[in-house]
Each structure stands twice: as C-alpha cells, then as structure tokens.
ROBATI-48306 format. One record per residue: residue number from 0; x, y, z of N, C-alpha, C, O in turn. Coordinates in pm, whole numbers, padded with zeros to 5 digits. Layout:
N
> NUM X Y Z X Y Z X Y Z X Y Z
...
% end
This chain:
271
> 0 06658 -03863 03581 06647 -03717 03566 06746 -03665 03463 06721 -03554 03414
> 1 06845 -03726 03426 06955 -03692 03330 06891 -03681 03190 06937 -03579 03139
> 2 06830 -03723 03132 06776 -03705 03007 06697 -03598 02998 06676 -03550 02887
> 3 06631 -03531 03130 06531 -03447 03140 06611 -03302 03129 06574 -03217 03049
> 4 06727 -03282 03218 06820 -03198 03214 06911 -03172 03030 06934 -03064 02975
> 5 06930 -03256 02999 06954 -03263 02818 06823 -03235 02751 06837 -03211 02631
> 6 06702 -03230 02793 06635 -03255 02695 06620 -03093 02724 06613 -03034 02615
> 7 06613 -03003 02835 06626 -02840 02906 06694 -02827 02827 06646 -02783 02723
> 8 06796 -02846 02830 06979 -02784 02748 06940 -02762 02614 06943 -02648 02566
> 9 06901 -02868 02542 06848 -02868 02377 06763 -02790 02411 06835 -02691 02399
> 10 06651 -02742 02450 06518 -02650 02400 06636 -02541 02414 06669 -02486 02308
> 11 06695 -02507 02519 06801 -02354 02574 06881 -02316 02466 06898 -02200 02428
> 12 06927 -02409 02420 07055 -02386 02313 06911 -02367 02164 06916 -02267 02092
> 13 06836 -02438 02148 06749 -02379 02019 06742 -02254 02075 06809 -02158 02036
> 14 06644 -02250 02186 06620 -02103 02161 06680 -01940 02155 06640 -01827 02128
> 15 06816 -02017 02204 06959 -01918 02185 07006 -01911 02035 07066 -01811 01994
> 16 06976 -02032 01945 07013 -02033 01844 06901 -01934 01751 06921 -01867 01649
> 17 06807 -01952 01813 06673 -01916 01698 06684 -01707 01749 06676 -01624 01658
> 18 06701 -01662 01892 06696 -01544 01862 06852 -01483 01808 06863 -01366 01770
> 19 06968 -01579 01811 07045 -01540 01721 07059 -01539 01573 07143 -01480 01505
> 20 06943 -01627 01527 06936 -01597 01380 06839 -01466 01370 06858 -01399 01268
> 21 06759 -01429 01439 06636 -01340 01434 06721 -01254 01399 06718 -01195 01290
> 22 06863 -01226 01547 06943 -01040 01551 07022 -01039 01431 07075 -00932 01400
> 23 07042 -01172 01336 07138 -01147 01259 07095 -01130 01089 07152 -01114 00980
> 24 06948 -01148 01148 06833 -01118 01013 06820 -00985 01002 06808 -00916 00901
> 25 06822 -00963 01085 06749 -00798 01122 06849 -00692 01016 06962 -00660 01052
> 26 06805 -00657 00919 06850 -00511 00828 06907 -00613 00698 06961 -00563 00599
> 27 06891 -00739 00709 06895 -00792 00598 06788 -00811 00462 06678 -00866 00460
> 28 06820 -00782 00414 06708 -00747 00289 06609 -00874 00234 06643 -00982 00184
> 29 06493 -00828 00259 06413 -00963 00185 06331 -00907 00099 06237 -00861 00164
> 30 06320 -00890 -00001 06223 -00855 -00087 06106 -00909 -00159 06120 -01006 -00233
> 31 05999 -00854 -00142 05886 -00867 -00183 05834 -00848 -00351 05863 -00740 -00402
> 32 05783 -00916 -00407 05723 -00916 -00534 05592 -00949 -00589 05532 -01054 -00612
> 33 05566 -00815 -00602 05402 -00842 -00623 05332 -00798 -00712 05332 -00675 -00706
> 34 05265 -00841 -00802 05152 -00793 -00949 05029 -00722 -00889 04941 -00789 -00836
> 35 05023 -00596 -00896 04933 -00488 -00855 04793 -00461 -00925 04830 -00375 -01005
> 36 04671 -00474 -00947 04568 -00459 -01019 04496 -00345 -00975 04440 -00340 -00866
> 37 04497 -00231 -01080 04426 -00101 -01056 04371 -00084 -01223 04408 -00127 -01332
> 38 04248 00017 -01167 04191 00060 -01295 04242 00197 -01301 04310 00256 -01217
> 39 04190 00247 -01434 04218 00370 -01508 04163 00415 -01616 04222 00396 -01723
> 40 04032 00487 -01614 03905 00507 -01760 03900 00403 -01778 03942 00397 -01893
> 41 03868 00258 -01732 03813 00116 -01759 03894 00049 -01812 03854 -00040 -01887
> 42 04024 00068 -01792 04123 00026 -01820 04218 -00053 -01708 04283 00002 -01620
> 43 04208 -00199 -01733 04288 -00245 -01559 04412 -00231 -01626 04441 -00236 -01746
> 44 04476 -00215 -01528 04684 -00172 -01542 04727 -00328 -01426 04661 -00391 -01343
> 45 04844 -00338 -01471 04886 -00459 -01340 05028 -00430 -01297 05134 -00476 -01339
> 46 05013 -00376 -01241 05205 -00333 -01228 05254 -00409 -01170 05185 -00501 -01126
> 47 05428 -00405 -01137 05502 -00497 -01070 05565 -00403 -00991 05608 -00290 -01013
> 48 05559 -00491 -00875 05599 -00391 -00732 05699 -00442 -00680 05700 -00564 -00699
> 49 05820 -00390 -00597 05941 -00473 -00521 05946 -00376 -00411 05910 -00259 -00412
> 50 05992 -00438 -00328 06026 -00330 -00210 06102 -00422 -00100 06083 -00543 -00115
> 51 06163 -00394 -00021 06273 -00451 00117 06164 -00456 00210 06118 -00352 00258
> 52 06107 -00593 00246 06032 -00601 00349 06100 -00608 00494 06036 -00615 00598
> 53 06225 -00606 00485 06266 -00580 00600 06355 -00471 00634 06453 -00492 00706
> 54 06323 -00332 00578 06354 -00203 00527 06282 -00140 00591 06170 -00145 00541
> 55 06286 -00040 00738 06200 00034 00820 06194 00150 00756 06277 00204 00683
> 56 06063 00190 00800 06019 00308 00749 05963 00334 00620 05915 00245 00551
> 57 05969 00469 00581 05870 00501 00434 06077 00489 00368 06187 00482 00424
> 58 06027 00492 00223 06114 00520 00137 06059 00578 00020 05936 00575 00013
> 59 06138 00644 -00099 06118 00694 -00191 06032 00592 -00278 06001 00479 -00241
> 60 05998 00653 -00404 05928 00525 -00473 05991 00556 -00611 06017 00675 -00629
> 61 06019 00477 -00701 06095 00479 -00890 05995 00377 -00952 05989 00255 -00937
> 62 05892 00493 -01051 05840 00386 -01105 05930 00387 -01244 06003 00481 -01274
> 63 05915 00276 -01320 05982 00200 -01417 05915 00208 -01574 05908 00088 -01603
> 64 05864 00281 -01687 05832 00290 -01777 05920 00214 -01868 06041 00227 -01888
> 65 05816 00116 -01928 05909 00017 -02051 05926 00068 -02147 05848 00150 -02194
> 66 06035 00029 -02200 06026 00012 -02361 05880 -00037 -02479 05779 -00101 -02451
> 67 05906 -00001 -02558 05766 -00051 -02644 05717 -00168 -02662 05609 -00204 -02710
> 68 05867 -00266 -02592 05797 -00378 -02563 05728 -00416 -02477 05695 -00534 -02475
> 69 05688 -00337 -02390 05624 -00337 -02244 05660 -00383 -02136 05782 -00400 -02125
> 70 05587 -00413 -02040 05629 -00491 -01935 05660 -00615 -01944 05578 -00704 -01922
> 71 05815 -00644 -01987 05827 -00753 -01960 05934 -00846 -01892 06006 -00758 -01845
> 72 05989 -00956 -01858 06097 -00971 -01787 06262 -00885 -01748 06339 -00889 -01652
> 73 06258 -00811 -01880 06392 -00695 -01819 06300 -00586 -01753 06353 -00531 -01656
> 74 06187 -00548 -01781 06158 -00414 -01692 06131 -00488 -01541 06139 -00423 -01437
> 75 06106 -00594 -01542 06057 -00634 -01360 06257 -00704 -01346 06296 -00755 -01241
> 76 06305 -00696 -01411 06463 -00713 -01347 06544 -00587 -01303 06630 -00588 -01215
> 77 06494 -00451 -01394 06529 -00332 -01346 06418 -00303 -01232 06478 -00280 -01127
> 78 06287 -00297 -01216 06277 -00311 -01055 06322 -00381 -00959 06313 -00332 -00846
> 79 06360 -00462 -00970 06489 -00569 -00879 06552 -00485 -00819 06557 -00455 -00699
> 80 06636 -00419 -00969 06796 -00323 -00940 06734 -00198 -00803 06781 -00169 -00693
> 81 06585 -00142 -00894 06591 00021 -00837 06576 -00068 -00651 06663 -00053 -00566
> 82 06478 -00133 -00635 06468 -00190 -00502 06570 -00178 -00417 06573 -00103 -00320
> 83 06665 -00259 -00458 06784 -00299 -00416 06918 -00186 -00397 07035 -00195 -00359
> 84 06831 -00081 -00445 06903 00037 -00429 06818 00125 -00304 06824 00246 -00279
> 85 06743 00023 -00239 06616 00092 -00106 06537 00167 -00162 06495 00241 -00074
> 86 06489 00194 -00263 06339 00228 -00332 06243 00121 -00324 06268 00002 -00345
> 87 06113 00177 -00286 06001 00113 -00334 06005 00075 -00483 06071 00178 -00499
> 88 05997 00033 -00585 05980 -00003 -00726 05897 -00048 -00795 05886 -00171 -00798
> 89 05808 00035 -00875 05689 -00052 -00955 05707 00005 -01106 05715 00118 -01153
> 90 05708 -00145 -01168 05736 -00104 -01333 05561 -00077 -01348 05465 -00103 -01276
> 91 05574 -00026 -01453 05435 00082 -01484 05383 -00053 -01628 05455 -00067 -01727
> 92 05267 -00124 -01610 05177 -00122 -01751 05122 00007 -01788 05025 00066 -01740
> 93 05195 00037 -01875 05187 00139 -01951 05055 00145 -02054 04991 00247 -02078
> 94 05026 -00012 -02120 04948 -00033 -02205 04827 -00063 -02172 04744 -00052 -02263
> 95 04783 -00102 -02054 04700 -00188 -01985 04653 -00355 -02042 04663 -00404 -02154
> 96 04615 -00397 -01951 04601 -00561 -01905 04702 -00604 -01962 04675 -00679 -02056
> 97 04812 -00586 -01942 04954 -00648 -01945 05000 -00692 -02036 05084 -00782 -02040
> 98 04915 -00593 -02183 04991 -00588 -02323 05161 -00632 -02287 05217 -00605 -02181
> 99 05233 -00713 -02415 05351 -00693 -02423 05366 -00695 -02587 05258 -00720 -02640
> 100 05451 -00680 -02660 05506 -00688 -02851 05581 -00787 -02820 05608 -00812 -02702
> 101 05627 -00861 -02926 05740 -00980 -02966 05819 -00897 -03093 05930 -00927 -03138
> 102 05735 -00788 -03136 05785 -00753 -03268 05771 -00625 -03285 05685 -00581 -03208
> 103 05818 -00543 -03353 05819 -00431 -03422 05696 -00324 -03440 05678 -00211 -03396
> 104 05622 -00407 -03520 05484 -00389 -03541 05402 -00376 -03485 05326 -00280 -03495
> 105 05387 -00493 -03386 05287 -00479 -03292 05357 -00379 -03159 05290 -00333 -03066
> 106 05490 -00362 -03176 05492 -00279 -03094 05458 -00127 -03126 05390 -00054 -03054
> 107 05508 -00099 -03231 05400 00055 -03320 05299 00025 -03284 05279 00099 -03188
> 108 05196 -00052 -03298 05089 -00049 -03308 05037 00034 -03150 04957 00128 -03149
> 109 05091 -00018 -03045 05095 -00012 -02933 05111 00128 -02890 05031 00193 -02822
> 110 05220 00164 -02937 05255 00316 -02877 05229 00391 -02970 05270 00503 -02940
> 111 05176 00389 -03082 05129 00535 -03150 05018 00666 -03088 04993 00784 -03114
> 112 04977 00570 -03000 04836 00600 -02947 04892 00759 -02848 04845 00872 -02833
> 113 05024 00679 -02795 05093 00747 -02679 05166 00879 -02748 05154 00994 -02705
> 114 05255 00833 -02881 05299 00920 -02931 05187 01045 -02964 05206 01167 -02961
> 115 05106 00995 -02985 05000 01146 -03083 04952 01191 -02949 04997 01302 -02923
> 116 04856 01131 -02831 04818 01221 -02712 04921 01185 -02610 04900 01089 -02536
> 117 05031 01258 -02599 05101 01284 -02455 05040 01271 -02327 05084 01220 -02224
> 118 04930 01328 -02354 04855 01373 -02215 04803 01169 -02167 04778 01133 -02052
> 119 04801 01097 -02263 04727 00934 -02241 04851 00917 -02138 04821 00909 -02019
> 120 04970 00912 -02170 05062 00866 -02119 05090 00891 -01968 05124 00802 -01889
> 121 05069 01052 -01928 05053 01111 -01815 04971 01064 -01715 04992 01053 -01595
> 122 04893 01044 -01772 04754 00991 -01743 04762 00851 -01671 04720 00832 -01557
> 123 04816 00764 -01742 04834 00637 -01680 04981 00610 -01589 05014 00509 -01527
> 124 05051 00734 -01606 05192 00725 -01489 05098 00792 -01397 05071 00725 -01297
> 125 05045 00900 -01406 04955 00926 -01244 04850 00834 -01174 04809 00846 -01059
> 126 04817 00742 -01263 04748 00639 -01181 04817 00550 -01150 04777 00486 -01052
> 127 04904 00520 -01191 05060 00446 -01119 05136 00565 -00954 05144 00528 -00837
> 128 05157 00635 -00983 05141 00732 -00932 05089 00723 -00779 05152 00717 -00674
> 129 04932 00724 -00810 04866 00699 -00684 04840 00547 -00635 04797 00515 -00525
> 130 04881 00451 -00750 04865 00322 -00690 04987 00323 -00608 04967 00268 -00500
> 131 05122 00374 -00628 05226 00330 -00525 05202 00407 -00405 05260 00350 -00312
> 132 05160 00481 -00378 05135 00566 -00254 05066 00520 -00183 05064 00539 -00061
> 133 04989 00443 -00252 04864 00322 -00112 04977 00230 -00070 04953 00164 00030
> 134 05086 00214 -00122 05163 00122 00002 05256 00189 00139 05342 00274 00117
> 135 05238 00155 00234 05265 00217 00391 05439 00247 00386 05498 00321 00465
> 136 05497 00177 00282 05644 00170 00233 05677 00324 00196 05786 00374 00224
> 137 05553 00408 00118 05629 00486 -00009 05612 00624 00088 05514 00674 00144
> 138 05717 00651 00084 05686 00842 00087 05666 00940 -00006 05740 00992 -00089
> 139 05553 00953 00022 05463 01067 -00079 05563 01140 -00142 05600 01104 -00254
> 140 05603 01218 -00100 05679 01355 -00140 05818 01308 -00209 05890 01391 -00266
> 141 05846 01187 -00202 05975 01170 -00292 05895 01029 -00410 05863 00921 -00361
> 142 05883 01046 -00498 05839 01002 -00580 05899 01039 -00761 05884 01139 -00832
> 143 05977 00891 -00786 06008 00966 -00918 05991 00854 -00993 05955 00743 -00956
> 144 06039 00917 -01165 05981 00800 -01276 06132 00772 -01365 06200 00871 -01393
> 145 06175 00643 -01405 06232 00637 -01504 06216 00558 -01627 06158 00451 -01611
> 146 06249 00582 -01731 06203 00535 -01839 06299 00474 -01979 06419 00498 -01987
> 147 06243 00415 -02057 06314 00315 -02094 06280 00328 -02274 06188 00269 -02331
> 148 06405 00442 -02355 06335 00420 -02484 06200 00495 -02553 06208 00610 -02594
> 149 06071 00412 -02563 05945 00472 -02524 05928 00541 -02432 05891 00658 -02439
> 150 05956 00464 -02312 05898 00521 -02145 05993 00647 -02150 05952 00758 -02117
> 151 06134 00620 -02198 06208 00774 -02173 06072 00860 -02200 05999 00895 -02107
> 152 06048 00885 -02317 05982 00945 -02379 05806 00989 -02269 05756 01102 -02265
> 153 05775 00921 -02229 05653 00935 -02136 05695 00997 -02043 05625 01089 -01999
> 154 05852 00961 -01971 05846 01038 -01822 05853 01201 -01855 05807 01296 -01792
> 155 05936 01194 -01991 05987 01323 -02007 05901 01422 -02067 05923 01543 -02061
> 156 05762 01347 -02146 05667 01422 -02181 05562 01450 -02060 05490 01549 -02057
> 157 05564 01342 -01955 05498 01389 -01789 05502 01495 -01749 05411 01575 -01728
> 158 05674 01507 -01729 05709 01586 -01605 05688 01764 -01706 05653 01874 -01662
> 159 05723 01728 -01830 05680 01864 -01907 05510 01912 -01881 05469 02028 -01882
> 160 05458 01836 -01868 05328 01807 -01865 05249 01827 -01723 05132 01861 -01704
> 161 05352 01794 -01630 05310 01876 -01467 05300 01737 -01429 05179 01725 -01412
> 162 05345 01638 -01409 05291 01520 -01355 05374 01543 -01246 05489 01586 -01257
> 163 05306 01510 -01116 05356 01483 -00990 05474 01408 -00926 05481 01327 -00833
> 164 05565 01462 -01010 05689 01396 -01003 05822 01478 -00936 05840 01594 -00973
> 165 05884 01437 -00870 06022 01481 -00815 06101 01523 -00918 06120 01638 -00956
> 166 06167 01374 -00979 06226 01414 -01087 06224 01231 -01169 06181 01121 -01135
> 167 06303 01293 -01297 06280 01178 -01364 06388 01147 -01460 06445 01253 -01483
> 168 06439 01058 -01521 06559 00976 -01580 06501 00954 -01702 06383 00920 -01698
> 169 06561 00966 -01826 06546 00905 -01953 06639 00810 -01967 06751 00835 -01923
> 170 06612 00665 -02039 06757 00639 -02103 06691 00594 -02220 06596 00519 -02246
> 171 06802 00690 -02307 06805 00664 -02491 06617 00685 -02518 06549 00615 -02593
> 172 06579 00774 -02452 06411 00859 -02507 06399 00898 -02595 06504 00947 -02638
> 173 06310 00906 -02663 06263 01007 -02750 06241 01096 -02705 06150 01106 -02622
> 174 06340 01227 -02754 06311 01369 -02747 06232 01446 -02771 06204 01544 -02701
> 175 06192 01419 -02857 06088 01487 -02935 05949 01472 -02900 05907 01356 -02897
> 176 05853 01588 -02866 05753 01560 -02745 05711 01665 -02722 05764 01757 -02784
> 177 05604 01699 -02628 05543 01861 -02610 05656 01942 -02552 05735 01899 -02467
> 178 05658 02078 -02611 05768 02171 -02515 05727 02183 -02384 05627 02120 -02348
> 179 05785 02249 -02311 05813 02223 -02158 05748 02376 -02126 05796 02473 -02186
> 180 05627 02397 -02019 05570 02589 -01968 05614 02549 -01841 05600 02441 -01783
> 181 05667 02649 -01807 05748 02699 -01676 05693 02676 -01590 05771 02635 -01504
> 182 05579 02679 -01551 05418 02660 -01484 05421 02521 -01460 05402 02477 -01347
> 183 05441 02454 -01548 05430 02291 -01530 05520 02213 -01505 05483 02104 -01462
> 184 05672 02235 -01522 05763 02130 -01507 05822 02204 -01398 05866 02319 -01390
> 185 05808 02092 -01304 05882 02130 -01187 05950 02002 -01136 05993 01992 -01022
> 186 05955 01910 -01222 06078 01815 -01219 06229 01792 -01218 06267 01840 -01325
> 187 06284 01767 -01183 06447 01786 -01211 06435 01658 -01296 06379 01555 -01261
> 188 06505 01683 -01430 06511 01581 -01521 06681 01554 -01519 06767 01633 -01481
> 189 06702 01397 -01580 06818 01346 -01643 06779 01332 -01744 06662 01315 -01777
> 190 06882 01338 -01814 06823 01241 -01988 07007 01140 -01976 07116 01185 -01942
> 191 06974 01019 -02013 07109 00945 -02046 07076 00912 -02207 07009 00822 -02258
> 192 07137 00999 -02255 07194 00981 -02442 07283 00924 -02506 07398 00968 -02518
> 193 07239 00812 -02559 07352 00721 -02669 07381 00820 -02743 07291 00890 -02789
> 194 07560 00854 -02778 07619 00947 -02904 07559 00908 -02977 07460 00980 -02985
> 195 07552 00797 -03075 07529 00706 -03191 07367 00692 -03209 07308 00621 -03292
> 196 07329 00749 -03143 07150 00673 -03139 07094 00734 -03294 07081 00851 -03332
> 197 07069 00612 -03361 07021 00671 -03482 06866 00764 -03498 06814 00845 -03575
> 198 06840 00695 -03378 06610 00734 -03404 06615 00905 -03339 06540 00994 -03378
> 199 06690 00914 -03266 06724 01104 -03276 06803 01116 -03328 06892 01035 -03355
> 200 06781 01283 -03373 06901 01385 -03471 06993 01431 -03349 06969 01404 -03231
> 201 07099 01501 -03392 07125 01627 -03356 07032 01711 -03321 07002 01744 -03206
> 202 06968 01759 -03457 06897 01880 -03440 06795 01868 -03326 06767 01955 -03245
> 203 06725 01698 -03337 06639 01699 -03177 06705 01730 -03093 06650 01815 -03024
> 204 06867 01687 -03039 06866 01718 -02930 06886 01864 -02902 06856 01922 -02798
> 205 06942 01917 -03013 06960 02072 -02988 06833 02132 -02924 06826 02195 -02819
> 206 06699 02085 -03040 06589 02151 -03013 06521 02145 -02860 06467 02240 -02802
> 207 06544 01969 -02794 06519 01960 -02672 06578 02040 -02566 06513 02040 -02462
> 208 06682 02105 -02566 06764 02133 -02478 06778 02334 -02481 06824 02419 -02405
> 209 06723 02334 -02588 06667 02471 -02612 06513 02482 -02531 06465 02572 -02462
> 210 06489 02419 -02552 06344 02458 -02484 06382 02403 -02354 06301 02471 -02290
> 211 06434 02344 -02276 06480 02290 -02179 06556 02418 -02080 06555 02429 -01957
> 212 06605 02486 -02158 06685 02648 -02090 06590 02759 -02145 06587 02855 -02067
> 213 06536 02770 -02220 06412 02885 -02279 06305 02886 -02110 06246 02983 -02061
> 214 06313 02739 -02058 06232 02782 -01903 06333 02745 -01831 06302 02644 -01767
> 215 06431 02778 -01813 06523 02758 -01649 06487 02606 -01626 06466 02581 -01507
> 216 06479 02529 -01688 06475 02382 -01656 06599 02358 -01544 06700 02428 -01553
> 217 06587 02255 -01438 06698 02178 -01382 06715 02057 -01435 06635 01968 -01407
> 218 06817 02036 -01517 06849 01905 -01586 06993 01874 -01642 07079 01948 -01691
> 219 06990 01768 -01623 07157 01737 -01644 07121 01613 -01766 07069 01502 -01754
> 220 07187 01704 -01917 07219 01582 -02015 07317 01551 -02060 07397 01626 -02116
> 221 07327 01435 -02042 07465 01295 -02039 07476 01224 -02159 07372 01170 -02198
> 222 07578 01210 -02227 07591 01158 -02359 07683 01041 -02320 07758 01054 -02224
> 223 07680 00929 -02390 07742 00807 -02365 07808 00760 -02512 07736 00712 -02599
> 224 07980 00784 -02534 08035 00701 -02635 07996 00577 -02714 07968 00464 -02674
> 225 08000 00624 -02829 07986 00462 -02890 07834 00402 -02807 07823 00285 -02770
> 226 07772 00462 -02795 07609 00390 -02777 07497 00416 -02866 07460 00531 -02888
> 227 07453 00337 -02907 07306 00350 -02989 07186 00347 -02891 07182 00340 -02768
> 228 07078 00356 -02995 06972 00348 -02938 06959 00215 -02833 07030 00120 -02862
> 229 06872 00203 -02713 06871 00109 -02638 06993 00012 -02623 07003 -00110 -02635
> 230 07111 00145 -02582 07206 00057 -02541 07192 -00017 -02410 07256 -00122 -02401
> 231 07106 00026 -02291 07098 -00032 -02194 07028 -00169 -02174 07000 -00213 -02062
> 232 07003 -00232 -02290 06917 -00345 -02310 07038 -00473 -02360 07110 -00491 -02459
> 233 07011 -00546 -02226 07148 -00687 -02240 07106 -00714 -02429 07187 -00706 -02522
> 234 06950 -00746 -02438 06901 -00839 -02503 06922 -00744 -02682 06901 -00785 -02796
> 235 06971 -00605 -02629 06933 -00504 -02780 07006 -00548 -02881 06960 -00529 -02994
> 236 07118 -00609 -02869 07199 -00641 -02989 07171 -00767 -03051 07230 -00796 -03155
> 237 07090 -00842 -03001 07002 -01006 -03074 06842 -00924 -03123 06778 -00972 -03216
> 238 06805 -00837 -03073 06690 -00766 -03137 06750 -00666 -03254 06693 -00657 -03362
> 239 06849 -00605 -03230 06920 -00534 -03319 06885 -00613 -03465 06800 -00584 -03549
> 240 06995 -00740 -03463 06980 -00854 -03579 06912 -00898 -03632 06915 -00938 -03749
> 241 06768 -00903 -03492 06619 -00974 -03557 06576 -00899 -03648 06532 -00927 -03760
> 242 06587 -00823 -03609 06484 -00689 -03714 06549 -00614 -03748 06499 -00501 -03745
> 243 06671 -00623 -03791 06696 -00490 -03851 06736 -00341 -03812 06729 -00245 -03890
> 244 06775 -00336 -03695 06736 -00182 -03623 06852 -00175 -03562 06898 -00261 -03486
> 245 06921 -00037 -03603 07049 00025 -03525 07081 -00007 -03378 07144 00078 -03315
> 246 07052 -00094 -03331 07039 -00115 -03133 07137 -00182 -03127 07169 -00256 -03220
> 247 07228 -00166 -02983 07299 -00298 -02980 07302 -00207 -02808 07250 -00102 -02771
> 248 07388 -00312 -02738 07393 -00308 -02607 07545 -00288 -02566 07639 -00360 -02600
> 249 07549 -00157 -02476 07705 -00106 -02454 07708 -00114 -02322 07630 -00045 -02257
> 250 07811 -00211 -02248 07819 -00210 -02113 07841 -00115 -02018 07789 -00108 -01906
> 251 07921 -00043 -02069 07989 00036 -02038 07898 00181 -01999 07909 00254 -01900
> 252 07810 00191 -02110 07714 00297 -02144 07646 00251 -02000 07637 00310 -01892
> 253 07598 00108 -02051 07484 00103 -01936 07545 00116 -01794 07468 00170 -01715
> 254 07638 00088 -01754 07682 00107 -01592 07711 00243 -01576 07693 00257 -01455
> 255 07742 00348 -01617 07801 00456 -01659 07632 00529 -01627 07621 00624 -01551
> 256 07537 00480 -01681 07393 00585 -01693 07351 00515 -01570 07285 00590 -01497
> 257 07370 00376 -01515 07308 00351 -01422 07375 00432 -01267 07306 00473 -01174
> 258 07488 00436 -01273 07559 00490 -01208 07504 00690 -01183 07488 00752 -01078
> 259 07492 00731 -01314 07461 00860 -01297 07300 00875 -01263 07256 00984 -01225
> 260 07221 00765 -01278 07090 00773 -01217 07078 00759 -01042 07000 00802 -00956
> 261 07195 00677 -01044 07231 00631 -00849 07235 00795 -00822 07139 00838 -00759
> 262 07318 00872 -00855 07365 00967 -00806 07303 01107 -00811 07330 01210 -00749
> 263 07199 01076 -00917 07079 01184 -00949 06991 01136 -00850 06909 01227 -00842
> 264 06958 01047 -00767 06838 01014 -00691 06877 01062 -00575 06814 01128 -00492
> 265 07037 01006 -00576 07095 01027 -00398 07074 01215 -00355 07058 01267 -00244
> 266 07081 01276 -00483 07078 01450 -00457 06904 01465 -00436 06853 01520 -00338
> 267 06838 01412 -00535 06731 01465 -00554 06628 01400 -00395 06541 01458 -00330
> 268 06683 01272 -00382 06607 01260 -00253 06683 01328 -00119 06618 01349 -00017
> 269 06817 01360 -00126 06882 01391 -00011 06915 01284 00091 06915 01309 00212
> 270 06944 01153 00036 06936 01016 00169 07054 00928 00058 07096 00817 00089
% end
C-alpha cells in the first residue's frame, strides 16, 4: 500500500502546484498577435492587432498609422509598445493588401494618392475604425489614432475631417492638410514636433496652429530639441544616409513624445 499512498501525495502536490501557477498567472500579461483581413471599396486592408489576453474587460483601442513606408516591422513593434501600455492596438494598412516601400519613390508613389484626397485616408482609418470594435476587448467610446510622419498627417487630416475619434497624436506629421470646421473636429489632438524638421516651415506651423485656435481646437503642441524629421524612428538615421534626407533618430525626442502621448491618453481616457 506504500507506493499507492506516494503515488496520492504526487498527484496532491501537482495539483497544488498547478493551481498555484494558475493564481500566480492571473493579471499577468500574455499577448495576442494577430493579422486582421477586412475590405474597404474592394480594397482588402490586413491590419495588425495586439491586445493582453489576460486583461479583463473592454479597454481603449490606438490605432497605429505608418510612415510612408507602411506597415512594416517598426509599426507592429509600436503596437507591442501601445498594448503594453493596456490598449487594444492595431497598426492600420493604410495602403491596402499590405503594400510596403524599400525606397523613396515607391514610397511617393504610394501616398500621393492620400496627399491630394484627404477624405481616401479617412476613409480607410474608419474602416479600421470599425474593424477594431468587432473585438469584445475594445470599448467603443474610447477609441483613438496615432500616427507616424505620413500617418501624422492622416490622423490629423481625420480628426479635422470628423472621423470618429477621441483624440489623436502626431509624431513629426505633416501639417499641412485641410483646415479644421468647428462642426467636425471634435478630437483632442497632440502634435509631437521635431525643432529641426526640415519637410515643415515655420510658417506651416504657424499656419496650423492658427487655424487650430480660429475654432477653439483642444490641442497641445510639443516641440522637441535638436530633432528632425522622423526622429522617432531607431532605423531614421541609416535611412537618413541611404537616401539622402534630413532624418536621423533622437532618443531623447523619442522617449520625451512617447512619454507625452502616455500622458495625453491617461487624461483623454480618464483610467
């Protein structure tokens, strides 16, 4: 009978062991990663989604607008970050079927389309939009966009634009974009601005920020020392070199804007 009594003891002690790993799992973060397929005017989009599967309840949602290079390994590493900050997170194909550029060119080629109709751009963040809301994770009513460069430039021509947004984050955007009717922006915007950014003036930002108070806008713009264009990009200062282009990457800038985006969400969602 002695072996039978040890062999009791071992199942007792597993199963003491196994619901003590369960209680000590519990509120520990596991995150989920998943490539999303939705259409849009016959257009499939594939987004990238993150979220804390072991995170109760609804949470806010941050979708992620790329740079002109599109969706590609740094925009699904900044959904990582927003996740991990307890957001739902889906970087946005912006371009559809999961365009990305290697280059310059083909990245113009890409976003001119966006630059001349604003409204294209809107268009495909609201069908992003409603694709994150089909997950049981997102709470409707807190829903916001940030953007990257180009994407600055989309969230900020959105939310001018009436897109169903809370509020929304630029970093290093293009300013320059439809003016803002009182009627339509009901976003609370950030903008995070490289001093140094060569691809805006002055005079843009003056002009943005005039029309920005011409309607009682709520927005807070942040200027960052010694930053150029796409300072928040590890990779901007080896693209800088490749091609030619004023970019380089400021650490400092970037923790500094990431930091003031933490703290623009924590007000704007209230949690």
């Amino acid at each position: 009978m002695k072996p039978i009594k040890v062999l009791y003891h071992g199942i007792f002690v597993s199963i003491l062991l196994t619901l003590a790993f369960i209680e000590r799992s519990e509120g520990v973060p596991r995150y989920k990663e998943e490539t999303v397929i939705y259409k849009f005017d016959g257009v499939e989009l594939k987004g990238f989604v993150v979220y804390d599967e072991n995170a109760k309840g609804k949470r806010p949602a941050v979708l992620i607008v790329p740079e002109w290079w599109g969706l590609n390994n740094y925009i699904k590493s900044r959904a990582r970050q927003v996740a991990a900050l307890g957001y739902i997170a889906m970087a946005v194909d912006i371009f559809g079927n999961g365009k990305t550029a290697s280059n310059p060119k083909d990245a113009q080629a890409l976003t001119e389309p966006f630059y001349q109709h604003p409204e294209m751009g809107m268009k495909r963040l609201e069908a992003a939009i409603k694709r994150v809301k089909e997950f049981k994770q997102t709470d409707d009513n807190n829903v916001a966009a940030i953007g990257y460069c180009f994407g600055g430039s989309i969230v900020l021509n959105s939310a001018k634009l009436g897109a169903p947004l809370k509020g929304v984050v630029s970093f290093h955007g293009t300013l320059a974009g439809v003016p803002p009717q009182k009627e339509l922006l009901k976003a609370k915007i950030l903008v995070c601005h490289g001093a140094d950014d060569q691809f805006t003036t002055p005079q843009e930002v003056r002009k943005f920020r005039h029309q920005l108070d011409s309607v009682g806008a709520d927005y807070v713009f942040k200027t960052y020392p010694n930053a150029t264009h796409a300072f928040t990009n590890p990779n901007a200062t080896k693209l800088g070199k490749q091609f030619n282009m004023p970019i380089a990457y400021n650490l400092e800038a970037d923790k500094n804007s990431w930091n003031d985006m933490k703290q623009f969400f924590i007000r704007l969602f209230k949690r």
